[in-house]
C-alpha positions in Angstrom: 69.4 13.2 124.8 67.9 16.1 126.4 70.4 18.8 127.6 69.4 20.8 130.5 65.6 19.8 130.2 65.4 22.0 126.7 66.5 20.5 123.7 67.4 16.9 122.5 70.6 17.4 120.0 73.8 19.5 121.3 74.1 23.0 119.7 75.9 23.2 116.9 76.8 27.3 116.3 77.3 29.8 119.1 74.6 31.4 118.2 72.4 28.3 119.1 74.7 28.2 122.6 73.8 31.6 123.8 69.6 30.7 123.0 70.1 27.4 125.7 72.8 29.1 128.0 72.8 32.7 128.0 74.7 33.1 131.2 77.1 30.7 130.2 78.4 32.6 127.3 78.3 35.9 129.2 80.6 34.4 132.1 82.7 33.2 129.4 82.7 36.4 127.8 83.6 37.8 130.5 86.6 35.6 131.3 88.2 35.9 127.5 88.0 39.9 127.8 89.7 39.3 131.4 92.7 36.9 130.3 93.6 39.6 127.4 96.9 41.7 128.7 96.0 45.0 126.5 98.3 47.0 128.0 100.8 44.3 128.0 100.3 44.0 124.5 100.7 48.0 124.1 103.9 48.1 125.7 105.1 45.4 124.0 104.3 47.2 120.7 105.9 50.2 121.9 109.1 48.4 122.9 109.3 46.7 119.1 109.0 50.0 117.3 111.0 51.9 120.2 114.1 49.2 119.8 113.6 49.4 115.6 113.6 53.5 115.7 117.0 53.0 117.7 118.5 50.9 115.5 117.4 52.7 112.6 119.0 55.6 114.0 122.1 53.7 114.5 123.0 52.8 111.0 121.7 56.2 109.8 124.5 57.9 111.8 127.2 55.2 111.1 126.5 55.9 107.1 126.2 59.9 108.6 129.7 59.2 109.9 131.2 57.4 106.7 129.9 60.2 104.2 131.7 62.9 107.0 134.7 61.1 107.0 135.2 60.7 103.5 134.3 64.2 102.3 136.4 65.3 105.2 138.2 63.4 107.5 137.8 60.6 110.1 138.8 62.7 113.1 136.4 65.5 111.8 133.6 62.9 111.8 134.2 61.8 115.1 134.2 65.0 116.5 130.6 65.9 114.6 129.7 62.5 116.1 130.5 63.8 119.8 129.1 66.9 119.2 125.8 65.7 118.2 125.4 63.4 120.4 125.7 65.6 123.5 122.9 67.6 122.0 124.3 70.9 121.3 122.2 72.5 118.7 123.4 74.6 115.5 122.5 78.1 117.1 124.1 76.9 120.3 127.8 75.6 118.1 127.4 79.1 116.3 127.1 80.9 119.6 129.8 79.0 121.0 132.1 80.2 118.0 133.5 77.0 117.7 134.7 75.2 114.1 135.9 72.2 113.3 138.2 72.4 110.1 141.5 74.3 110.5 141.7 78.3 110.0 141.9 79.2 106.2 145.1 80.7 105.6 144.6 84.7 105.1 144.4 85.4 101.3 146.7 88.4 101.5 149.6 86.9 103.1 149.2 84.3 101.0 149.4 86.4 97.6 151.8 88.2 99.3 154.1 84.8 99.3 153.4 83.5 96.0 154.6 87.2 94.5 157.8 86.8 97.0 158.5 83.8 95.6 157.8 84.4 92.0 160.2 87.4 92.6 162.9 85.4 94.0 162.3 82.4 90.7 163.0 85.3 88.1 165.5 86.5 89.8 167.2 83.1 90.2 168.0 82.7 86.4 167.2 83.4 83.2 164.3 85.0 81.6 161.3 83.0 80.4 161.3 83.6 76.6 157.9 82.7 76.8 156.8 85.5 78.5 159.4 88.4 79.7 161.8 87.3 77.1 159.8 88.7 74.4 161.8 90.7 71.8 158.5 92.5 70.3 155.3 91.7 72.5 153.9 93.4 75.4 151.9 91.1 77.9 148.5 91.6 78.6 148.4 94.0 75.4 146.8 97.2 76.9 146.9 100.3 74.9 148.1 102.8 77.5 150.0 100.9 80.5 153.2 99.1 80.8 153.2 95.7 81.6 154.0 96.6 85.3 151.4 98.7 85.1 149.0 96.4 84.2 150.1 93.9 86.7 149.9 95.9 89.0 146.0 96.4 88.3 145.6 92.7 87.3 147.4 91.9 91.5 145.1 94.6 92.7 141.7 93.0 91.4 142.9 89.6 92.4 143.4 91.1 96.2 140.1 92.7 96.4 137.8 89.8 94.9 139.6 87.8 97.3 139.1 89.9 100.1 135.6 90.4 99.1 135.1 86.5 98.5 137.5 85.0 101.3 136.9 81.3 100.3 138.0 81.8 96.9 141.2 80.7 95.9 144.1 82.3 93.4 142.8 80.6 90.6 139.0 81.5 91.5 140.2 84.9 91.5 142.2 85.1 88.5 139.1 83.6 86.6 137.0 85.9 87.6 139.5 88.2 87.3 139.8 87.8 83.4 136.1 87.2 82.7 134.9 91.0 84.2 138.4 92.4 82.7 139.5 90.6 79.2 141.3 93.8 78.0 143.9 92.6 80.8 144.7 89.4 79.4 144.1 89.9 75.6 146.9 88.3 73.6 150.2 89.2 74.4 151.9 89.6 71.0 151.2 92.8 70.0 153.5 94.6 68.4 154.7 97.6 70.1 
């Protein structure tokens, strides 16, 4: 059978096609590159990763929140949640002067306290043989001072590293404390 006056069998590879019908593979050409939505496609693929980013960013902040919360607290979470949210940068939370756990309670009046109360203890009843009761030893064995004395210095050191390191706590201070002055806390059983 002769198709279209030109050849007797039917084409069997496109390539054969476009030789007989050149215009008919152009027009159809044409029409494929016409039905293709290309920026329906793009927008599509932009919706896909814009909706996986958002989710991703969901659960990161939900873990954000759990970590917060336990190292913290719940409420403090929440309210590094809200603040985050609203878009407030660091700069703008340090201008603002604002913070988020409670004051720290001043060093000073805190020694001050503990000493009132250690005070009011010995006072209270008897002496610990342990340490004021002894008969023969002097505490923190220093060669010139009393033991008032060298409480007195030992207190004084204690107030100024935490003054000078305001996060630190009693202990924190005592350690370091004992470690830069070891004559102070030598053992307490020499005789006198």
């Amino acid at each position: 059978m002769k198709l279209f006056g030109k050849v007797e069998k039917m084409p069997e590879t496109v390539a054969e096609l476009a030789a007989l019908c050149p215009e008919l593979i152009a027009e159809a050409k044409k029409e494929a590159v016409d039905a293709v939505n290309v920026e329906g496609a793009k927008k599509e693929a932009a919706d896909a990763a814009s909706a996986a980013a958002d989710k991703k960013y969901a659960a990161d902040m939900d873990r954000l929140h759990g970590i917060i919360g336990a190292a913290l607290s719940e409420e403090i979470a929440g309210k590094i949640k809200v603040i985050f949210e609203s878009g407030v940068t660091g700069e703008q939370y340090k201008a603002i002067g604002s913070s988020l756990l409670p004051p720290a309670a001043d060093s000073a009046k805190e020694m001050q306290l503990k000493t009132d109360l250690l005070t009011a203890l010995k006072a209270s009843g008897a002496a610990n043989p342990g340490h004021e009761g002894q008969a023969k030893g002097k505490p923190f064995n220093t060669d010139t001072d009393s033991k008032a004395e060298t409480q007195e210095k030992i207190d004084k050191l204690v107030a100024q590293y935490q003054k000078d390191n305001p996060q630190a706590t009693y202990r924190d201070a005592i350690i370091a404390v004992s470690e830069k002055n070891p004559e102070l806390f030598r053992d307490r059983t020499r005789e006198e």
